[in-house]
C-alpha positions as CSV (number, residue, x, y, z in Angstrom):
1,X,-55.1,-57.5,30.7
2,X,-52.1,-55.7,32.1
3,X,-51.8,-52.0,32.8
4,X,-50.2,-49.7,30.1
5,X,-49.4,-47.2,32.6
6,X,-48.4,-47.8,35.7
7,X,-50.3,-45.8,38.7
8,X,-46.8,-44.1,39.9
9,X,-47.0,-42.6,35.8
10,X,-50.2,-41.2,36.4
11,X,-49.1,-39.4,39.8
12,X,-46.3,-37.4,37.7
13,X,-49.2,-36.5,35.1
14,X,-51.5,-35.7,37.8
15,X,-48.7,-33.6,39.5
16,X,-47.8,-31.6,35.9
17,X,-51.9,-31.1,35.8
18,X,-51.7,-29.0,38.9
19,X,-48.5,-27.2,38.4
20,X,-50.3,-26.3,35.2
21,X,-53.2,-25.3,37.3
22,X,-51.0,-23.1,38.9
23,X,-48.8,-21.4,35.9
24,X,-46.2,-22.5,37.3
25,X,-45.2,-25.8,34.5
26,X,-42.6,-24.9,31.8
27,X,-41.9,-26.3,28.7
28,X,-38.3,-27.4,27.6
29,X,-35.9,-25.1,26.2
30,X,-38.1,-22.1,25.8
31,X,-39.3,-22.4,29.0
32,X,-42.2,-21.0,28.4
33,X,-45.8,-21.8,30.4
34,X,-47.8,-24.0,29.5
35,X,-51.2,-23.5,29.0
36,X,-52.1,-26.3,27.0
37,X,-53.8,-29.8,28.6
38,X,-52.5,-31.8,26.5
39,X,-49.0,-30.6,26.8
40,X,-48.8,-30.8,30.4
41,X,-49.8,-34.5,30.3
42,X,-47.3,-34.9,27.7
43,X,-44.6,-33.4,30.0
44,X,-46.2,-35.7,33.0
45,X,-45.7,-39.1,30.8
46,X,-42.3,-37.5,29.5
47,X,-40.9,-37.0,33.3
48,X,-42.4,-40.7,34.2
49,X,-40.4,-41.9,31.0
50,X,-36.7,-40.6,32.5
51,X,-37.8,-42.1,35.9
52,X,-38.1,-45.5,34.7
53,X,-41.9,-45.9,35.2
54,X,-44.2,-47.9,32.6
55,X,-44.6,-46.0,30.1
56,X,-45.7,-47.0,26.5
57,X,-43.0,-45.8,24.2
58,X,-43.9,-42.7,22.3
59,X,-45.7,-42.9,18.6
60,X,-44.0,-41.4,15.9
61,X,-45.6,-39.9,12.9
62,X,-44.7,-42.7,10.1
63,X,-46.3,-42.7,6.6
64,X,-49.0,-45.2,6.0
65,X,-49.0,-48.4,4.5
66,X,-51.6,-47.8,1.6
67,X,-50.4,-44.1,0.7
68,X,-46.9,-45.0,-0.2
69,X,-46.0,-45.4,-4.1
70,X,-44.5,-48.8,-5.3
């Protein structure tokens, strides 16, 4: 079975992770630090996603199957 991310992905996560460590990781527009670990690998996978690295494409909230009305 192939990778889902590839290990050059994981560096820019790994990267985020410590500037996180640091304080020094900002989020978007607000630019506000991040405190949050889940954000800052969220940012990590984001940066490795405009880079062109294997990523797997982001999952979007949709409505499921069996709650919908007919």
């Amino acid at each position: 079975m192939a990778r889902k991310y590839s290990r050059s992905a994981s560096k820019d996560v790994k990267s985020a992770m410590r500037s996180r460590k640091k304080g020094t990781l900002k989020s978007g527009r607000s630019g506000k630090t991040v405190k949050s670990r889940k954000q800052a690998i969220a940012i990590g996978l984001s940066e490795a996603r405009k880079k062109g690295k294997k990523v797997p494409k982001k999952k979007t909230g949709g409505r499921k199957k069996a709650s919908r009305k007919k």
